[in-house]
N, C-alpha and C positions, 0 to 999 in steps of 0.2 A: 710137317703137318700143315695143312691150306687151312686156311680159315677165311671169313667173310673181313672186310676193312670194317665192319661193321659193329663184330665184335673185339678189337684193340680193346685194349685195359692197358693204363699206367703199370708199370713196367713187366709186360712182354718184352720179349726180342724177337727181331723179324729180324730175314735176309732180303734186303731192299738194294737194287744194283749192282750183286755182288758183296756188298757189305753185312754187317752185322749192326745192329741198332736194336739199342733200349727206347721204348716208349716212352717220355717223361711228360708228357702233355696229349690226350686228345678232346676235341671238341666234336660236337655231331652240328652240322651247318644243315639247314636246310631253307633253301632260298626261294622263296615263293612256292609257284607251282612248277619248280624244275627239281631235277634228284636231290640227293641227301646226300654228303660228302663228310669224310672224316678229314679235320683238319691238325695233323701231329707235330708235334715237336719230337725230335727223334736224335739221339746222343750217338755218336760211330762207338762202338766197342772199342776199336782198335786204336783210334786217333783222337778222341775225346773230344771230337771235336761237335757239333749242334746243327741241325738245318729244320729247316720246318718242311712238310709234303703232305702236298692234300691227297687222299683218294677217293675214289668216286666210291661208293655205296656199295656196285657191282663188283669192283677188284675184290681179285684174291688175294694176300699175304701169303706166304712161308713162316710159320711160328716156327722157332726155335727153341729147344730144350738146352740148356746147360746144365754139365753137373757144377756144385758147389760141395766144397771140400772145406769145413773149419781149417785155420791155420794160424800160430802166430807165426808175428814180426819179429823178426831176431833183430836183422841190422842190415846200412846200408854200406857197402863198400866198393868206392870207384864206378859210381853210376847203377850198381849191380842191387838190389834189393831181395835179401833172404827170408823166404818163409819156413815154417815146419810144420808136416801136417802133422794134427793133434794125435790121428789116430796111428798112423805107419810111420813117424818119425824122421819121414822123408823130408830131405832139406829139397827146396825149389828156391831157384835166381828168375826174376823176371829185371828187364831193364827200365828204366825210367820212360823210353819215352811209348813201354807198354803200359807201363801203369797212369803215365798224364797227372793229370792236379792231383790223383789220389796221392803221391806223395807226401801231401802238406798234411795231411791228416795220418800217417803213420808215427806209433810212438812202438817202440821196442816193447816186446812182450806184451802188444794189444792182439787181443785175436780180431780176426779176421776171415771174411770168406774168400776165397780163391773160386774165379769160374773159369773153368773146361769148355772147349769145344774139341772134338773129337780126339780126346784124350791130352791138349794141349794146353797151357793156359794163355788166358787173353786177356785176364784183367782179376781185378779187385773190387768187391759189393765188401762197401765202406757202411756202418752205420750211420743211421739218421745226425747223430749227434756224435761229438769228439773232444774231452775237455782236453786243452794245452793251456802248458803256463807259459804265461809271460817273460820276456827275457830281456825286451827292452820298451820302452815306452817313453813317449814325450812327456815332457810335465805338465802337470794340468793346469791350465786358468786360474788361479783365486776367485778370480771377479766373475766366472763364468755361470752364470746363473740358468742359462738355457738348454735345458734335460736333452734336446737329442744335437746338441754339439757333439761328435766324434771324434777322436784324434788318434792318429796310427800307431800301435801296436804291434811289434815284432814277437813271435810266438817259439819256441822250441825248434819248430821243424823250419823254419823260414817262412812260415804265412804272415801274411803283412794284415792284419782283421783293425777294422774303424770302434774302436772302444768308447765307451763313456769319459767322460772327465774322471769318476774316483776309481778306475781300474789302474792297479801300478804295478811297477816290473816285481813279477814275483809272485801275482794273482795268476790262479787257474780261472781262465775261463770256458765257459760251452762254445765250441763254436757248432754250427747247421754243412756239414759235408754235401749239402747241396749246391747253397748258396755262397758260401765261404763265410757268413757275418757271424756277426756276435750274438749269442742266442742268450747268454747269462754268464752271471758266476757259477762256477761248481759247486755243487754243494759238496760239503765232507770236507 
């Protein structure tokens, strides 16, 4: 479906040079008395990987549709990554390097959505938020009196997250599936 560069919203997917891409930033530019440009940040589906592209006003887009499918995380075995859809019990393998950083935020028996493009899957829509516990951690400062010192934390799945001084191995924390940081304690 074509739409104007005009109307992008955070998270569409377009097909932009043969690719697939999430929207995760747009700005509208307008620069004096010359046109009005959309300037995006744009995530590859496939490669997770980020670029920024401006469009002019006038361009068109390809909006994309995916389906999303609930699923949980079973387990990971030999690179391979098992889901189950919730609702047909079907087991699906996607490999690691389609899933990318979303790894680090899989915990067995978290659900999860699965996205489809033309009946295949491509990837993983991770929730905002994701608590993991801790598994290793540095020891804190005594003497450290200054609130946003951070110090590295080893998590369940392998994320390396910048904690406070009183988080210790053992503590669940929030981490942001965005950004990868430390967003809080868990509660509960």
């Amino acid at each position: 479906m074509q739409m104007q560069a005009t109307q992008l919203r955070v998270g569409n997917i377009i097909e932009h040079e043969g690719q697939l891409w999430r929207v995760m930033q747009v700005t509208h530019i307008t620069p004096g008395n010359k046109r009005g440009m959309m300037q995006t940040k744009l995530r590859n589906l496939r490669a997770g990987t980020q670029t920024e592209y401006r469009f002019r006003s006038e361009d068109r887009v390809e909006r994309v549709s995916l389906e999303q499918h609930e699923t949980e995380y079973l387990y990971e075995s030999g690179g391979r990554y098992t889901f189950m859809n919730t609702e047909t019990f079907e087991q699906i393998e996607l490999d690691r390097d389609v899933l990318g950083g979303a790894v680090h935020y899989l915990i067995p028996n978290s659900r999860v959505e699965l996205e489809f493009y033309d009946g295949t899957p491509i990837g993983v829509h991770l929730p905002k938020t994701v608590d993991l516990r801790i598994v290793e951690a540095a020891p804190g400062i005594k003497t450290a009196t200054v609130s946003n010192v951070l110090k590295p934390a080893k998590t369940e799945t392998g994320l390396v997250v910048g904690v406070p001084n009183f988080v210790n191995e053992g503590d669940v924390i929030t981490v942001d599936t965005e950004t990868g940081e430390y967003a809080g304690r868990a509660k509960g």
